[in-house]
C-alpha positions in Angstrom: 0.0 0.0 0.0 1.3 3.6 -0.6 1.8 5.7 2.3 2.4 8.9 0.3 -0.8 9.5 -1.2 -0.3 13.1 -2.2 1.4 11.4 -5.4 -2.4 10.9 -6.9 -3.6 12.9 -9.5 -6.3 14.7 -9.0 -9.8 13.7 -11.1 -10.9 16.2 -13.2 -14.7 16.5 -13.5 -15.0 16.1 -16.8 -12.8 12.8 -16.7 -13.2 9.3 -15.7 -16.6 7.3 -14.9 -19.6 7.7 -14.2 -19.8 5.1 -11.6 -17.7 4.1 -9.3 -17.9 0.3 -7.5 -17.2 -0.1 -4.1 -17.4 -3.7 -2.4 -18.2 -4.0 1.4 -18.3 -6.7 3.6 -21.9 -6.8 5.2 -20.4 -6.5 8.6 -18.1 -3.3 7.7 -21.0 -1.8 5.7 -23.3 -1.5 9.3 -20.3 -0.5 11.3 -19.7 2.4 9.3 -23.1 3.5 8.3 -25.5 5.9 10.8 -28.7 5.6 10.5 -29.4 8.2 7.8 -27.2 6.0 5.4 -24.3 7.7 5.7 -21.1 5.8 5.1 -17.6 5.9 6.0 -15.3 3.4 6.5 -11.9 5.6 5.9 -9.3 4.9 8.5 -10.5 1.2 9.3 -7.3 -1.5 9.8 -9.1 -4.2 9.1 -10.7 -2.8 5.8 -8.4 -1.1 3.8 -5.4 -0.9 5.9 -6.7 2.4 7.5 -6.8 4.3 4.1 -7.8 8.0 4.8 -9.8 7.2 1.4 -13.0 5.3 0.1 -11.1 2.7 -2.6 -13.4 2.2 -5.8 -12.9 0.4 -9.1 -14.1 2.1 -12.1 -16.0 -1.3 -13.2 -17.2 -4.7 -11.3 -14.6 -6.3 -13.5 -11.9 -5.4 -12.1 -13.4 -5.9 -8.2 -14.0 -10.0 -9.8 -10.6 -10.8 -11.6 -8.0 -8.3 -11.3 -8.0 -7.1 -7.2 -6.5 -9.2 -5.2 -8.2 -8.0 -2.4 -11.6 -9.8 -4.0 -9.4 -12.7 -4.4 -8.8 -13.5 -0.6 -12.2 -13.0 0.1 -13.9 -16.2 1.7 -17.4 -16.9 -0.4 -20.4 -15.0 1.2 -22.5 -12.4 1.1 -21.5 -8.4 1.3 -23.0 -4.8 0.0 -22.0 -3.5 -3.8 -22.2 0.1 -3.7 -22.9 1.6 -6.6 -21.5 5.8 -6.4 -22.8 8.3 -8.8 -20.1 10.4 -9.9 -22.3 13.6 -10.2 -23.9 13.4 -6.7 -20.6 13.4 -4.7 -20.5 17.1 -4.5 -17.1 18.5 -2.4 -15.5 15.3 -2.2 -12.1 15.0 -3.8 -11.4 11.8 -5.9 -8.0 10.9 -6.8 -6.7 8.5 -9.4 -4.2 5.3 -8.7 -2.4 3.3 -11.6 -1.1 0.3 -11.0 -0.1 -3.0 -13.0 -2.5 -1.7 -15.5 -5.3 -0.9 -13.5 -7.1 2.3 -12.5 -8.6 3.1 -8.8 -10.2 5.9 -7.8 -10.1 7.1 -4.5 -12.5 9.1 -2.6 -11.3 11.3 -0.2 -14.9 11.9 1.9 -17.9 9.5 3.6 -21.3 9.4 1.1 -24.3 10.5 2.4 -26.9 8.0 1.1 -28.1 9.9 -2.1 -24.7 9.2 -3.6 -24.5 5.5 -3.7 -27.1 2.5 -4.6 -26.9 -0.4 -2.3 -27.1 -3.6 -4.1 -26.9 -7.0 -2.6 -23.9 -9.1 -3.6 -22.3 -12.7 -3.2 -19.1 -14.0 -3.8 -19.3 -17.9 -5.0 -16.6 -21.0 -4.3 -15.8 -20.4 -8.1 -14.9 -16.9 -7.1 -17.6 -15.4 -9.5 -19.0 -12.2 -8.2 -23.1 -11.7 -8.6 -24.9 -8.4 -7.7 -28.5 -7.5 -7.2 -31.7 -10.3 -7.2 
């Protein structure tokens, strides 16, 4: 993990996604959300290394095959959010290349109008299905 973050670029508006995917355990998802819906898990050890950021993938794609973090998962059940890139008002999102692959950090907690919370399972064969 980097511990100099200030090395991000910046995410222009008119650049990147439109979404952005975020995959929580069920159990991190409640510990971190009030009762309004609002959501923050920043600074958690056991969830992203205490991160002072919100780590999203610019596709489920890359959550299923390419992060490895997805790959130590044991099978079960955990919250996909789904962020809309033009609700998240005054929170900065940075960029993050690496072997290829593009993350997008953001660099605030989302009030529930931002995301859509979708129900999602991990399998034994490691396939990753969302929603229904």
């Amino acid at each position: 993990m980097i511990k100099d973050w200030s090395s991000e670029r910046i995410l222009p508006p008119d650049e990147g996604p439109e979404y952005f995917f975020h995959l929580a355990p069920f159990a991190v998802y409640d510990g971190s959300t009030d009762r309004s819906g609002y959501y923050d898990p920043r600074g958690l050890q056991h969830f992203g290394g205490g991160a002072p950021f919100i780590h999203t993938t610019p596709n489920l794609h890359q959550i299923e095959f390419e992060l490895p973090y997805f790959q130590q998962l044991e099978a079960g059940d955990f919250w996909m959010l789904t962020i809309f890139r033009e609700r998240l008002d005054g929170i900065k999102i940075t960029v993050f290349e690496e072997n290829d692959l593009i993350y997008h950090h953001l660099w605030g907690g989302l009030v529930r109008e931002t995301y859509r919370l979708d129900r999602a399972w991990k399998c034994d064969n490691n396939m990753l299905h969302v929603g229904g």
